[in-house]
N, C-alpha and C positions, 0 to 999 in steps of 0.2 A: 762945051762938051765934056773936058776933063772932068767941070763941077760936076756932073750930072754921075760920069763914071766913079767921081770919091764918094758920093752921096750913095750910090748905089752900093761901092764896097765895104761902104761904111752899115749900111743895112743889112748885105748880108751877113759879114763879121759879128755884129749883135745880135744876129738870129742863133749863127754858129753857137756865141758862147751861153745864150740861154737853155739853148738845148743841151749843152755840155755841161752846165751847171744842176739842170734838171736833174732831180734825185733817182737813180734805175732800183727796180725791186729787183734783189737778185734773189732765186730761187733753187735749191738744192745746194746748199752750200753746208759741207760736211761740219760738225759740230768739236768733232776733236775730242770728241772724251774714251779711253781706254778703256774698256772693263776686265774681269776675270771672272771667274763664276767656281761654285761648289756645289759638287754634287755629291752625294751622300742617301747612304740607304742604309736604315736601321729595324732589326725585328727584336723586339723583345717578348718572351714569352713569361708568362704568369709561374712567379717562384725560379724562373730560370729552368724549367722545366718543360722540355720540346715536344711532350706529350697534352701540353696544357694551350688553352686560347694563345694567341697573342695578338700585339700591334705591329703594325706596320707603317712605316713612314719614309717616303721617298721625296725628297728636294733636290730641284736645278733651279739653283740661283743666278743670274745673272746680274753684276751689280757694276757701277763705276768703279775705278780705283784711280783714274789722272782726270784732270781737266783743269785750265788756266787758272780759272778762278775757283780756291780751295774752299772758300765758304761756299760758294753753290756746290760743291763735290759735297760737303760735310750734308746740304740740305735735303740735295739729292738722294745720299743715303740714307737718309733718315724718313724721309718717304717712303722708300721700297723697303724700306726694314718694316715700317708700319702699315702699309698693302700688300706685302708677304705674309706677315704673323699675326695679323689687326689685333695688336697691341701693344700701349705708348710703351709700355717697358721696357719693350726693346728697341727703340726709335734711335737712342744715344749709342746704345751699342756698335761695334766693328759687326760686317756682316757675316765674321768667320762666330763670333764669340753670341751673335745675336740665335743664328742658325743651333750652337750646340746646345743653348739654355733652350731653344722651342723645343726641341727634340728632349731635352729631361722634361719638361713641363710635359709634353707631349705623354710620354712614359708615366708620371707621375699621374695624371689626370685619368688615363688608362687601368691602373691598378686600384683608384678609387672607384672610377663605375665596377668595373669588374665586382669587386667586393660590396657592393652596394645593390645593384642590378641582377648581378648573376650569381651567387655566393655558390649553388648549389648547380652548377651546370651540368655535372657531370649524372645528375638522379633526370634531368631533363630528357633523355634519349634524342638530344639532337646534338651533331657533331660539333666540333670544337671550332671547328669552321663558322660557323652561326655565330660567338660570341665575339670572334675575333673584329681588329678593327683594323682598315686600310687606310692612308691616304697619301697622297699623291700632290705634290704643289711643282709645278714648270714655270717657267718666265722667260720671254723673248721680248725682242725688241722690235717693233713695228713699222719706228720710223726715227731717224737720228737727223734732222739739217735742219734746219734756218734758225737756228735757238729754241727748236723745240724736240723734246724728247717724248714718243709714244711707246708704251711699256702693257705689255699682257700679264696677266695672272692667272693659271688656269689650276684649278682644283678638284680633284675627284674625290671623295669621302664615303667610307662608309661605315656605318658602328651597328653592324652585326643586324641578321636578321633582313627584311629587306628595308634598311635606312640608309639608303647611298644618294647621293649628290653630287651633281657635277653645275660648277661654276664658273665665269672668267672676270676678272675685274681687270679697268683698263686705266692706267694711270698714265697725263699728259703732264708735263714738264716745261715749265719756261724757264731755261737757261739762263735769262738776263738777274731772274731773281734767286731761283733753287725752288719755287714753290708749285705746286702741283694746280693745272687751272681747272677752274669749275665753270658750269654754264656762265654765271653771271660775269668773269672775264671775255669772253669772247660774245656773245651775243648784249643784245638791246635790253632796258628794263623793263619794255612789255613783251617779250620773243617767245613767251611760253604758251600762248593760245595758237599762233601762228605753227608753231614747231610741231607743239601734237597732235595737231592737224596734220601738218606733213607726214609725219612716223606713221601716224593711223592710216593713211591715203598709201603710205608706201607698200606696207604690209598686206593690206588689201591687192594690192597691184602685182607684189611678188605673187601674191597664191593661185592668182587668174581668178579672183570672185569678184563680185558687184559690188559689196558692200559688208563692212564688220560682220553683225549676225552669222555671215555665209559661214563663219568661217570657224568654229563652234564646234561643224562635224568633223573639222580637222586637226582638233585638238588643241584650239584656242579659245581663252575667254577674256571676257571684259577685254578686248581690244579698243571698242567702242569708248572706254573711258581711259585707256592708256594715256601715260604722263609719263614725259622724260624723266631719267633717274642718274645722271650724272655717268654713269657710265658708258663713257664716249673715249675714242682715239682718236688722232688726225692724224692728216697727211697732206702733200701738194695739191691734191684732189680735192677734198673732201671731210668731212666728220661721217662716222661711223656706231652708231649706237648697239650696246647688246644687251638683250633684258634676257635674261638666264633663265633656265630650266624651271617651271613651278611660278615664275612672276607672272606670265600673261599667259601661260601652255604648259598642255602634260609635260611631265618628262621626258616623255619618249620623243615627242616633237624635238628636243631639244633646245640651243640657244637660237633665240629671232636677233636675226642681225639686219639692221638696216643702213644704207649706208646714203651719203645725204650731197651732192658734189656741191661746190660752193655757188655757183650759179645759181643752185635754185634756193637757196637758204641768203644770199645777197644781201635782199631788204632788213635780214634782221641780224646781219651782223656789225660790229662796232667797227666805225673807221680806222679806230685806231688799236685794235686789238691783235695778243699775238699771229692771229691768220690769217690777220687783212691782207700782209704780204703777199698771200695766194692768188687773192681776189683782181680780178683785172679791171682798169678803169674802164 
């Protein structure tokens, strides 16, 4: 009888420590990185002259400034320096000193159209208003835990007349590296027939119609042949896609946002990739 009771205890003890040994995903766990942010708003008028066009340019930056590991801080910035300005030249730069050089380029770029475009605006008989140029760049944060960072970009533009744009680019982050992930980290090497399939079915399904075509007099086109564009976010949920104003829809439509929970995207993602952690066995 004792054997029987050691043989048993000795069973459960080795079940106890496999499961104690067993690896737990842990989910939500805060990433630790600091930021600050700058905000700035600049008008400059043509000749310095407030009777004359000018530009306009408004930034909120939010950027890192601490996290453990300083080469991922260094890579990190250098990312949103380059998804804030989309360009390398200011990649290296501090985000205070990257900010002040867009903003003269900014100005600089400005005083050439001007003189090239409009030399003569004032024989035009339309207001000063017309030539003038606005833009707008905000940034938040989406989502900060499990060593991954999801980052918004939202941009409104307009260079006079009716040429305005509104766009959001969305930048994902692994931690573990500094580098920004693209589909082909996270999902399978064949997940793209699969995927725009889904996006297509979604979009349909947001609008309440039957079928792509429908959906045309709603101010969308070529949906029917919509293809993921790398502009995605995540989160504990889900991935989230947004095809911007003018990609698949008028403007007026604005941005199509579809958002994806991991359950149903499962089969085409990688076991081992950053969001598998999400994914439940």
């Amino acid at each position: 009888m004792k054997l029987i009771q050691t043989f048993a205890g000795l069973l459960i003890l080795t079940f106890v420590l496999f499961i104690s040994c067993k690896p737990d995903k842990k989910t939500n766990e805060p990433n630790a990185i600091t930021y600050d942010s700058i905000s700035v708003a600049k008008i400059y008028h043509l000749d310095n002259d407030s009777t004359k066009p000018s530009c306009s340019l408004k930034i909120n930056y939010i950027f890192p400034v601490k996290f453990e590991d300083e080469k991922v801080l260094a890579d990190m910035q250098k990312e949103l320096n380059f998804a804030l300005m989309e360009d390398e030249k200011y990649e290296s730069m501090t985000p205070q000193d990257a900010v002040n050089k867009y903003i003269e380029d900014y100005i600089d770029k400005y005083r050439r159209d001007a003189k090239e475009q409009f030399p003569d605006w004032r024989e035009s008989g339309d207001t000063e208003d017309y030539f003038s140029y606005y833009k707008t760049l905000n940034t938040k944060v989406i989502f900060d835990m499990d060593n991954l960072l999801s980052y918004q970009i939202s941009s409104m533009d307009y260079k006079g007349g009716a040429n305005s744009s509104t766009a959001y680019r969305n930048v994902v982050i692994d931690l573990k590296t500094g580098k920004m992930l693209s589909e082909q980290d996270i999902f399978m090497h064949d997940y793209k027939k699969i995927l725009n399939t889904l996006l297509i079915r979604k979009i349909v399904a947001q609008n309440k119609v039957q079928k792509p075509e429908d959906l045309l007099e709603f101010g969308y086109w070529g949906i029917e042949d919509l293809t993921s564009n790398e502009n995605f976010y995540v989160d504990s949920n889900g991935v989230t896609y947004i095809f911007n104003p003018g990609e698949y829809s008028a403007p007026s439509v604005g941005e199509i946002k579809v958002y994806l929970p991991y359950e149903e995207i499962r089969n085409i993602l990688k076991e081992d990739s950053p969001v598998s952690i999400f994914v439940e066995d």
